[in-house]
DRENMIFI-374541 format. One line per field, with one value per atom (N, C-alpha, C, O): atom name; x, y, z; residue number from 1; residue in three letters. Coordinates in nm, 3 decimals, padded with zeros to 5 digits, m for minus. Example, Ala and Ser with C-alpha at 12.3 -4.5 7.8 and 13.67 -1.06 7.14 Angstrom:
2
name <- [N CA C O N CA C O]
c1 <- [01.319 01.230 01.320 01.424 01.285 01.367 01.290 01.341]
c2 <- [m00.569 m00.450 m00.330 m00.332 m00.225 m00.106 00.003 00.114]
c3 <- [00.780 00.780 00.780 00.846 00.708 00.714 00.787 00.804]
resi <- [1 1 1 1 2 2 2 2]
resn <- [Ala Ala Ala Ala Ser Ser Ser Ser]
end
This chain:
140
name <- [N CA C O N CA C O N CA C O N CA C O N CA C O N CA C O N CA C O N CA C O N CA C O N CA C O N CA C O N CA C O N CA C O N CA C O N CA C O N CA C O N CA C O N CA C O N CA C O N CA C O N CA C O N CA C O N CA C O N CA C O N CA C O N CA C O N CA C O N CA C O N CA C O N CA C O N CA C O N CA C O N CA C O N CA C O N CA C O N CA C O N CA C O N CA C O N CA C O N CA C O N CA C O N CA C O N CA C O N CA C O N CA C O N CA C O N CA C O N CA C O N CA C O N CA C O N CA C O N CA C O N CA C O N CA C O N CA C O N CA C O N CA C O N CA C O N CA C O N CA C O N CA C O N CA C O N CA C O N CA C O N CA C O N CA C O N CA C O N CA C O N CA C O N CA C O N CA C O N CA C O N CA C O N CA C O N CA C O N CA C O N CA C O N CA C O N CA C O N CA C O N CA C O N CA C O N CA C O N CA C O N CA C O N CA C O N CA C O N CA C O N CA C O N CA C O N CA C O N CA C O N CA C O N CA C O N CA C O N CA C O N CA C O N CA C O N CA C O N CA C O N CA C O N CA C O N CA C O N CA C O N CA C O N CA C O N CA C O N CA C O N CA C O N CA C O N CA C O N CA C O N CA C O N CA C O N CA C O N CA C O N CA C O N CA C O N CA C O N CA C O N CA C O N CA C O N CA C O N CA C O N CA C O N CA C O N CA C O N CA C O N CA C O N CA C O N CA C O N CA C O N CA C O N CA C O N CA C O N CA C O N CA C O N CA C O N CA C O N CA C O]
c1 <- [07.795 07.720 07.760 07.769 07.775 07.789 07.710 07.708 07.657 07.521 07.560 07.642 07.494 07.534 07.417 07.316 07.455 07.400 07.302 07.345 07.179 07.128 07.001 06.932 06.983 06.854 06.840 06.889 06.782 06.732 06.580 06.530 06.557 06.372 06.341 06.392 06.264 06.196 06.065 06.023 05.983 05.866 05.871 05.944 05.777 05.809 05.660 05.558 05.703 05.557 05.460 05.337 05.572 05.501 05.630 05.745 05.565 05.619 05.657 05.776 05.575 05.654 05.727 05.795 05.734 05.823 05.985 06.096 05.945 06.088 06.161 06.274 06.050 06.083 06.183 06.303 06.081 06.144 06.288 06.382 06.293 06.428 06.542 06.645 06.563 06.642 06.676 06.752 06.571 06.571 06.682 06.774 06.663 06.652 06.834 06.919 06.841 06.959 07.078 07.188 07.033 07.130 07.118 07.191 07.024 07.063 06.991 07.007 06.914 06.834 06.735 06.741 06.640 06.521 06.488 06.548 06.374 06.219 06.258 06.257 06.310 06.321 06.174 06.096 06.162 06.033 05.923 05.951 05.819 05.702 05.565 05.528 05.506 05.422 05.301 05.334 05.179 05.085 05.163 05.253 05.068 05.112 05.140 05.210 05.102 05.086 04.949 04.935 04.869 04.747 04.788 04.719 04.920 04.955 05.013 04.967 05.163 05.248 05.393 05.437 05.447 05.564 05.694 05.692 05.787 05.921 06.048 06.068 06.137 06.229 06.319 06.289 06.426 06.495 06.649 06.698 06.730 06.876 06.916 06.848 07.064 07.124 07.126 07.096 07.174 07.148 07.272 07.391 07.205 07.320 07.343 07.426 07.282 07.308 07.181 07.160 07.078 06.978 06.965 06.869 07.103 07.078 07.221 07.271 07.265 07.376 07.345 07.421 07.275 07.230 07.090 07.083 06.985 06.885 06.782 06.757 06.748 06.638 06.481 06.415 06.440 06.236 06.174 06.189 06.128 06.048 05.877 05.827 05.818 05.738 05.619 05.670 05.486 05.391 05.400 05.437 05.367 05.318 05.418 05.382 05.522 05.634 05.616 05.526 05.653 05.657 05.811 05.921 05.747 05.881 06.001 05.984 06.110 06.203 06.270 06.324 06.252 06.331 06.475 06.488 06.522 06.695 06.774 06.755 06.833 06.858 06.980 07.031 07.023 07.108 07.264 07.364 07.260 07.395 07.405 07.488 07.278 07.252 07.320 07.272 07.413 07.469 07.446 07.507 07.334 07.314 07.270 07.242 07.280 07.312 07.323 07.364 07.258 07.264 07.411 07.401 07.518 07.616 07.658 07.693 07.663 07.663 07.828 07.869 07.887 08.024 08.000 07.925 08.075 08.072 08.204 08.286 08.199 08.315 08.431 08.541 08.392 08.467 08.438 08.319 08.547 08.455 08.407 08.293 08.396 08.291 08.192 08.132 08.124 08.013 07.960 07.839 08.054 07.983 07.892 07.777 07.971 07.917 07.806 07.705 07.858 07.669 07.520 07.409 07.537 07.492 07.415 07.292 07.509 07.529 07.417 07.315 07.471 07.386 07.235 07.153 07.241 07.073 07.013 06.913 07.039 07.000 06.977 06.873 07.117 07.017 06.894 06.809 06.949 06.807 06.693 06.599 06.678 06.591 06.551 06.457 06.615 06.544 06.595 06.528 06.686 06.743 06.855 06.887 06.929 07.114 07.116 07.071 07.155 07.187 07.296 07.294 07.433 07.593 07.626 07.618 07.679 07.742 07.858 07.884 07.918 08.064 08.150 08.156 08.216 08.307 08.429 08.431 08.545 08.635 08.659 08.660 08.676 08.747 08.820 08.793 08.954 09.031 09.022 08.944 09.092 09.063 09.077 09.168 08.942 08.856 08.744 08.704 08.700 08.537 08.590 08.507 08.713 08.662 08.615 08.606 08.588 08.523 08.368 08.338 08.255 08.107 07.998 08.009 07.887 07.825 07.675 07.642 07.608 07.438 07.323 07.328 07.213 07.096 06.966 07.026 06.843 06.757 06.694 06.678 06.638 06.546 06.380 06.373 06.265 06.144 06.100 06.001 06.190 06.124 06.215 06.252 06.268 06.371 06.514 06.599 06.544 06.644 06.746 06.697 06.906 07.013 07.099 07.132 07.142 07.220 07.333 07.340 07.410 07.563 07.607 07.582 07.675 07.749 07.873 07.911 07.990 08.100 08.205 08.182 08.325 08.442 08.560 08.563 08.663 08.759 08.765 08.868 08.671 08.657 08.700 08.694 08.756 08.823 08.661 08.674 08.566 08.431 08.412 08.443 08.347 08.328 08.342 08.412 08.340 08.413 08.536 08.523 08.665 08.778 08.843 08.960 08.756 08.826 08.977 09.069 08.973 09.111 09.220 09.322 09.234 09.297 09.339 09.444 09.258 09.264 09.353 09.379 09.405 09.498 09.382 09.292 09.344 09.291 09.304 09.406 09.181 09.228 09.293 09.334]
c2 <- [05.727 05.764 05.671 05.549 05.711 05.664 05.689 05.790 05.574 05.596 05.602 05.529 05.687 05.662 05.664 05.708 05.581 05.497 05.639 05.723 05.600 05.746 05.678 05.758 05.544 05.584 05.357 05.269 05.354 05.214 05.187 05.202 05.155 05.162 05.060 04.957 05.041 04.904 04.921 05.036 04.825 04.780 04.723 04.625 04.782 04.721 04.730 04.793 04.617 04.582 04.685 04.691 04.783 04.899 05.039 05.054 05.104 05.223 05.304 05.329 05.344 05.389 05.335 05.401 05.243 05.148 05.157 05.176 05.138 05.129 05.284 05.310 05.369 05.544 05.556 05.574 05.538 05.568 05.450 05.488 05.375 05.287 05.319 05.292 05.381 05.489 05.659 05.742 05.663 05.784 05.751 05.828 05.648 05.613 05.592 05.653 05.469 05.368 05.459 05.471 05.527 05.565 05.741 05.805 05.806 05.928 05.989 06.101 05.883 05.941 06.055 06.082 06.122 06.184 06.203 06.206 06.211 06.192 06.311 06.382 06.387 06.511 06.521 06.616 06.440 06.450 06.334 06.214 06.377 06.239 06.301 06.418 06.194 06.207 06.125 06.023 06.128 06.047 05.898 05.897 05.785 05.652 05.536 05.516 05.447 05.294 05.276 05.154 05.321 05.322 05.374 05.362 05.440 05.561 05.667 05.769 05.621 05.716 05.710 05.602 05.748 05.737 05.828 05.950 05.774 05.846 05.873 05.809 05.954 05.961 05.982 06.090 05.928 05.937 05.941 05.880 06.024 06.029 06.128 06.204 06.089 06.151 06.260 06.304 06.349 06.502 06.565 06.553 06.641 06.679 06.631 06.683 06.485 06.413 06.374 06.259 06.479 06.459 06.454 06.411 06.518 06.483 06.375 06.372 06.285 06.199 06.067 06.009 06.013 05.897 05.898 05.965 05.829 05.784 05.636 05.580 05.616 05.568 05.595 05.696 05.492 05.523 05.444 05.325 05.463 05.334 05.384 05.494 05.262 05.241 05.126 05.018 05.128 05.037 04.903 04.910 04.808 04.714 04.599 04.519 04.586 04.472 04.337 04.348 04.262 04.131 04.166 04.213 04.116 04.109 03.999 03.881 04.073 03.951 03.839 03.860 03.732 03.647 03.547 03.445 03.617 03.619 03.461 03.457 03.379 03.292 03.280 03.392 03.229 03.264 03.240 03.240 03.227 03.219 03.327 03.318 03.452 03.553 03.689 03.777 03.673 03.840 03.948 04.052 03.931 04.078 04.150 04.111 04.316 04.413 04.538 04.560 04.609 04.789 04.830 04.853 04.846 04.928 05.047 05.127 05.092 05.216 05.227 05.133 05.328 05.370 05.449 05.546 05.402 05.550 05.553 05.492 05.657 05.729 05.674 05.727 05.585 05.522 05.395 05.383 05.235 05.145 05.210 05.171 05.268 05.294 05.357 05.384 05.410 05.406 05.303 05.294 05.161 05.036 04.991 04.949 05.008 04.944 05.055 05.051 05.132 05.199 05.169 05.198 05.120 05.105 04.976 04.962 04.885 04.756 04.750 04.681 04.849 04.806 04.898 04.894 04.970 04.998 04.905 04.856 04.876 04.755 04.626 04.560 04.602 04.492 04.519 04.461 04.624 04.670 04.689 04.707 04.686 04.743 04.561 04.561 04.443 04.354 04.329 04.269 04.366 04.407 04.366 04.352 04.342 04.296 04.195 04.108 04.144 04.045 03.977 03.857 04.062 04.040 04.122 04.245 04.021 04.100 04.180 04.132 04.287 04.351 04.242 04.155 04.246 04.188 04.241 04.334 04.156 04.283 04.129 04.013 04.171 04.098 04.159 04.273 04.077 04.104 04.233 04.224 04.322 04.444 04.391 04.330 04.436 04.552 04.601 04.715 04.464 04.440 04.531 04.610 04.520 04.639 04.559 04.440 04.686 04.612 04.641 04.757 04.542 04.593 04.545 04.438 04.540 04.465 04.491 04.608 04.414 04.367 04.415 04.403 04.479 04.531 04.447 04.363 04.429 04.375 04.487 04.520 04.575 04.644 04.580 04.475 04.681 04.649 04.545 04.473 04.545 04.488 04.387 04.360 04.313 04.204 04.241 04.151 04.364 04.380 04.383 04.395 04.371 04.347 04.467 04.503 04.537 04.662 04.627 04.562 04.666 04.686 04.795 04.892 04.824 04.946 04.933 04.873 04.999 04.930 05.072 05.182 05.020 05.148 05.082 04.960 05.144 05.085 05.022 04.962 05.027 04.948 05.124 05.226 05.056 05.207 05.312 05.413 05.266 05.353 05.443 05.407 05.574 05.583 05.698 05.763 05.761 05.845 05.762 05.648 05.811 05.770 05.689 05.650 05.660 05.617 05.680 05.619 05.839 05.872 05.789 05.772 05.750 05.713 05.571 05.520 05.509 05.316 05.355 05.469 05.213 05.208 05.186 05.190 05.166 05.156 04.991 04.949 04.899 04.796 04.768 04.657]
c3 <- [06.613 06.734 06.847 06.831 06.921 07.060 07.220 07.291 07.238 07.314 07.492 07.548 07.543 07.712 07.738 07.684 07.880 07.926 08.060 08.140 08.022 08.127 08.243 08.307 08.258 08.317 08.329 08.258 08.411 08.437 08.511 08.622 08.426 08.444 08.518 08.474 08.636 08.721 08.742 08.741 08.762 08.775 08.890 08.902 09.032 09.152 09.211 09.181 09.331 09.339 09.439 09.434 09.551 09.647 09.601 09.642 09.522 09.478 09.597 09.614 09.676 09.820 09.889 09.967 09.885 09.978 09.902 09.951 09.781 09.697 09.659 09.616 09.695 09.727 09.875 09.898 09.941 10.099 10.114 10.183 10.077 10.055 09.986 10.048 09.849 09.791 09.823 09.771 09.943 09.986 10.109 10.134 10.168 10.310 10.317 10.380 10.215 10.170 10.115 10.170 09.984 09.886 09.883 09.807 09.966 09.957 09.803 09.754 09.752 09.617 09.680 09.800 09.586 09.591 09.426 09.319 09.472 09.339 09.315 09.415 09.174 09.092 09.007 09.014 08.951 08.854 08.890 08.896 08.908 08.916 08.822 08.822 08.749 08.658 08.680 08.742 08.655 08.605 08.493 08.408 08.553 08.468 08.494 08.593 08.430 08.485 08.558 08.564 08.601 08.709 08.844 08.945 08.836 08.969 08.926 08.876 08.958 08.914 08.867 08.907 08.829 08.753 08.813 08.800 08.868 08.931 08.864 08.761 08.902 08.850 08.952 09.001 09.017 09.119 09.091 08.996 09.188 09.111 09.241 09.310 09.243 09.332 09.305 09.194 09.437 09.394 09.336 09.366 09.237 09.101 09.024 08.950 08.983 08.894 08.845 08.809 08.842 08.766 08.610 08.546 08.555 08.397 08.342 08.230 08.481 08.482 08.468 08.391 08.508 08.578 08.657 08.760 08.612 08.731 08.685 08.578 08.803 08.839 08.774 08.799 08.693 08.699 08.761 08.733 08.814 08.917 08.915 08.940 08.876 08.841 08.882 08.914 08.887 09.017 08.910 08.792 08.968 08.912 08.875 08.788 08.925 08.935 09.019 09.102 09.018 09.109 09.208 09.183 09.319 09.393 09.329 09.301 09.318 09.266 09.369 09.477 09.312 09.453 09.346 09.278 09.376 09.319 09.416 09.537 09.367 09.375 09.500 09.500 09.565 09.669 09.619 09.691 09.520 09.447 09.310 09.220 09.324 09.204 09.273 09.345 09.233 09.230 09.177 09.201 09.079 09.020 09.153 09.266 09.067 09.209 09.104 08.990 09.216 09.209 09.259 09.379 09.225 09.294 09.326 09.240 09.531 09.505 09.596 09.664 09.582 09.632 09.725 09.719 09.837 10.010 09.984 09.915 10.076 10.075 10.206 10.217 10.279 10.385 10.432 10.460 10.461 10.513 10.626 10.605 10.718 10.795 10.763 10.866 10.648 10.575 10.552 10.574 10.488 10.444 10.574 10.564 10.710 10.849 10.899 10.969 10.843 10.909 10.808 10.851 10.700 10.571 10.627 10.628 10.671 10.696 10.827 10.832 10.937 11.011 11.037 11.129 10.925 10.930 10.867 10.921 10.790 10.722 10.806 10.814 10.877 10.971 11.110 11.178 11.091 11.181 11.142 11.220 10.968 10.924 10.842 10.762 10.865 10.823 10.684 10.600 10.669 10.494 10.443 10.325 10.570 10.506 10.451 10.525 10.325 10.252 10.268 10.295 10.250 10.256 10.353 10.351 10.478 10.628 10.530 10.419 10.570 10.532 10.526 10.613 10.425 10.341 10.268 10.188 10.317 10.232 10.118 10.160 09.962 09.861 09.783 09.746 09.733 09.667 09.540 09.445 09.556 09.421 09.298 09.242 09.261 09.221 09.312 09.336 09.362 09.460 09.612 09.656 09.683 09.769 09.909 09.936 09.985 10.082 10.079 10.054 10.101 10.066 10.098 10.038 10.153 10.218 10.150 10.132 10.121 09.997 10.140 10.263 10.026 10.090 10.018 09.951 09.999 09.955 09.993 10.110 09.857 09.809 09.898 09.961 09.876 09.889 09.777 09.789 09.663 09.517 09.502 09.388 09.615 09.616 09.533 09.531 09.466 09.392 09.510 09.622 09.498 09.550 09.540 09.427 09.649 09.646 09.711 09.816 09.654 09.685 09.737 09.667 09.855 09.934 09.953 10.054 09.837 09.879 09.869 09.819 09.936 09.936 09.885 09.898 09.825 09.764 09.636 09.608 09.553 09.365 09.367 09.435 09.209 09.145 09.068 08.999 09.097 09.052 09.215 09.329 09.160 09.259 09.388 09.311 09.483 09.577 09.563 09.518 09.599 09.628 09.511 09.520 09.389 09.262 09.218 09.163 09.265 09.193 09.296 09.228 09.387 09.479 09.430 09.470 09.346 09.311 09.196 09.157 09.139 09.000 08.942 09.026 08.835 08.703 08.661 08.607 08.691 08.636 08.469 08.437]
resi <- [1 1 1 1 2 2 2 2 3 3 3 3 4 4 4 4 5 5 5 5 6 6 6 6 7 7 7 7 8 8 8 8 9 9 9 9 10 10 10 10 11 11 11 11 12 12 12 12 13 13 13 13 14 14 14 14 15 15 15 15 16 16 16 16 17 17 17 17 18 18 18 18 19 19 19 19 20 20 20 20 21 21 21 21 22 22 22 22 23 23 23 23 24 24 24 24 25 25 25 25 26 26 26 26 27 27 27 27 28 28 28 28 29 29 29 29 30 30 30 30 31 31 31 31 32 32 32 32 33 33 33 33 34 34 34 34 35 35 35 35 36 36 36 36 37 37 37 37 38 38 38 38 39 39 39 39 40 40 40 40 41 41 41 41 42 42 42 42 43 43 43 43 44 44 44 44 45 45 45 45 46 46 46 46 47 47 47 47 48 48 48 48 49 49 49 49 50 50 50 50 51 51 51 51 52 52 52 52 53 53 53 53 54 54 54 54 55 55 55 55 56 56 56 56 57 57 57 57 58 58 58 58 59 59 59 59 60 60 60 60 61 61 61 61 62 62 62 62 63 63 63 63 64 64 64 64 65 65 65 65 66 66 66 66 67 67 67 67 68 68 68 68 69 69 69 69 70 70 70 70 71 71 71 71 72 72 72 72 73 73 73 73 74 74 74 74 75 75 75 75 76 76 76 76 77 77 77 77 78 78 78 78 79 79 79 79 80 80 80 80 81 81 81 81 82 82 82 82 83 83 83 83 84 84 84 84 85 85 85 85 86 86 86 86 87 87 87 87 88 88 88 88 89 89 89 89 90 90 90 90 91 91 91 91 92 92 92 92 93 93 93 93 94 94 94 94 95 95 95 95 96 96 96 96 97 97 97 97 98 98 98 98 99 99 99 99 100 100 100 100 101 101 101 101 102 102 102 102 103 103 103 103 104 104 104 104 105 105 105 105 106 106 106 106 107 107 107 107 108 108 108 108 109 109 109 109 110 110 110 110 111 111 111 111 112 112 112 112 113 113 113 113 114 114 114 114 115 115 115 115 116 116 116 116 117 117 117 117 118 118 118 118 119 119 119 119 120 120 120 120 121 121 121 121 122 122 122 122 123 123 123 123 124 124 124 124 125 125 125 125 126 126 126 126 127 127 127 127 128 128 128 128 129 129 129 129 130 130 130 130 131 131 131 131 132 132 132 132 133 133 133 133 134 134 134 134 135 135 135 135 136 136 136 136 137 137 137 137 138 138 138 138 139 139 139 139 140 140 140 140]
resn <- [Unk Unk Unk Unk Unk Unk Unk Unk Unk Unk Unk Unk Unk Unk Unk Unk Unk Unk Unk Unk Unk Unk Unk Unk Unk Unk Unk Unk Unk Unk Unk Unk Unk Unk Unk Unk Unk Unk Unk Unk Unk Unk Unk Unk Unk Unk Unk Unk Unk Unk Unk Unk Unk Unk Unk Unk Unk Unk Unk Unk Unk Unk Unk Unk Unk Unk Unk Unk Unk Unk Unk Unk Unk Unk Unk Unk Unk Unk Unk Unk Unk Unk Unk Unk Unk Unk Unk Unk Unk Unk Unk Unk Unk Unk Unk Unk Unk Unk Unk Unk Unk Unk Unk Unk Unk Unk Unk Unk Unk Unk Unk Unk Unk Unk Unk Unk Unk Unk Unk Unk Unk Unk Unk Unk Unk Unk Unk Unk Unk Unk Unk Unk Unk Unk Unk Unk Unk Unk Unk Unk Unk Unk Unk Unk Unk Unk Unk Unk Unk Unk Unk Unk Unk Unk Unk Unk Unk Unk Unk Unk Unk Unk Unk Unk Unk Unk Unk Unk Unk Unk Unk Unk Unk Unk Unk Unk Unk Unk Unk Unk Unk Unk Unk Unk Unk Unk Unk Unk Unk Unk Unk Unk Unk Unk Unk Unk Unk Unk Unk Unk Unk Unk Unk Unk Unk Unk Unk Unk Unk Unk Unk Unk Unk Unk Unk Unk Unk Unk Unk Unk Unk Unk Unk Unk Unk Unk Unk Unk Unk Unk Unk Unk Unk Unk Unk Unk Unk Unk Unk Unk Unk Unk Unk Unk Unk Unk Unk Unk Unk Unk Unk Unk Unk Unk Unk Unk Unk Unk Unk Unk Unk Unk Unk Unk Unk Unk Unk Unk Unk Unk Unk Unk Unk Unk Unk Unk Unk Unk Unk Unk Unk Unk Unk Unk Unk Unk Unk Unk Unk Unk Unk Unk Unk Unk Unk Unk Unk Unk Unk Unk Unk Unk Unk Unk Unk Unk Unk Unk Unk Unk Unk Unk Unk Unk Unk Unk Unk Unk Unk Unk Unk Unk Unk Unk Unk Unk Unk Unk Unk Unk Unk Unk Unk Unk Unk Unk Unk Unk Unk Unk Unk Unk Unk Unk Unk Unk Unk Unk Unk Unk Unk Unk Unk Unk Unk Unk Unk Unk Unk Unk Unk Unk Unk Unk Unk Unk Unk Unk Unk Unk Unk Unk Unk Unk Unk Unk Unk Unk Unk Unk Unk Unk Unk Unk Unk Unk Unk Unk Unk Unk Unk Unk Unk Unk Unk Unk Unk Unk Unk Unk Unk Unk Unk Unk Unk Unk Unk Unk Unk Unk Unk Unk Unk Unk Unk Unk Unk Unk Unk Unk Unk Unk Unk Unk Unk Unk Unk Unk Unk Unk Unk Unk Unk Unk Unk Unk Unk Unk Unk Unk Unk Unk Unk Unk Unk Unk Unk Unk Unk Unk Unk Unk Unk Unk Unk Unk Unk Unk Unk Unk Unk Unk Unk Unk Unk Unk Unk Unk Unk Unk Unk Unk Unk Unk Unk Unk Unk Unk Unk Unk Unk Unk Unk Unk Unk Unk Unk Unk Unk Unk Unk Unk Unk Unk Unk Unk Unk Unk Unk Unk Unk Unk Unk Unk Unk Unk Unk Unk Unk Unk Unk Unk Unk Unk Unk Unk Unk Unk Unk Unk Unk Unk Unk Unk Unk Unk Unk Unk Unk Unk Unk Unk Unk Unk Unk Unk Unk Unk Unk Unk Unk Unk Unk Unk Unk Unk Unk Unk Unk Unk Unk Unk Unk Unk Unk Unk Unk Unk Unk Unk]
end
């Protein structure tokens, strides 16, 4: 048997906030929501890829405060660096940019960090071989 990987569950501390931010940011929307936890229970995933990959987000998390040398990160792929810079600058308008645009050496691309409502760390990047425009990269 061989297991894939379908779904990443979080505990956050304003469930709307961390809704309208994946809505806002990454182009997600809520497919399924349920009763649970003492609210409610989400299921979020890009569109068409509701039985591919998603999101559960869920009330009752602590905000995370991630270390200034902690790279963990959500990674998502656009389809152009001028996607990363519009990404980039709603985000700083919106109080949110973590990592100004950045280009680094391939695999990483060019890509610039968001800070979630729930302190988690998002990545917006173009050029890693994952991704829009993956067939275009070599294959590390």
């Amino acid at each position: 048997m061989r297991p894939a990987l379908t779904h990443l569950a979080l505990h956050v501390p304003d469930l709307d906030a961390c809704i309208d931010f994946y809505e806002r940011f990454c182009g997600m929307h809520v497919f399924h929501e349920r009763a649970g936890k003492g609210s409610r229970i989400v299921w979020m995933s890009e569109p068409g890829k509701e039985r591919d990959f998603i999101f559960v987000i869920m009330p009752g998390g602590t905000d995370r405060q991630l270390a200034a040398n902690d790279y963990s990160h959500f990674g998502f792929a656009l389809a152009s660096r001028d996607d990363v810079d519009a990404i980039a600058a709603l985000a700083r308008e919106a109080g949110c940019l973590i990592w100004e645009p950045r280009d680094e050496p391939y695999p990483v691309g060019y890509y610039c960090g968001v800070r979630d409502p729930a302190g988690n760390y998002v990545e917006f990047s173009y050029g890693q071989p994952l991704g829009p425009g993956a067939q275009d990269m070599p294959v590390p």
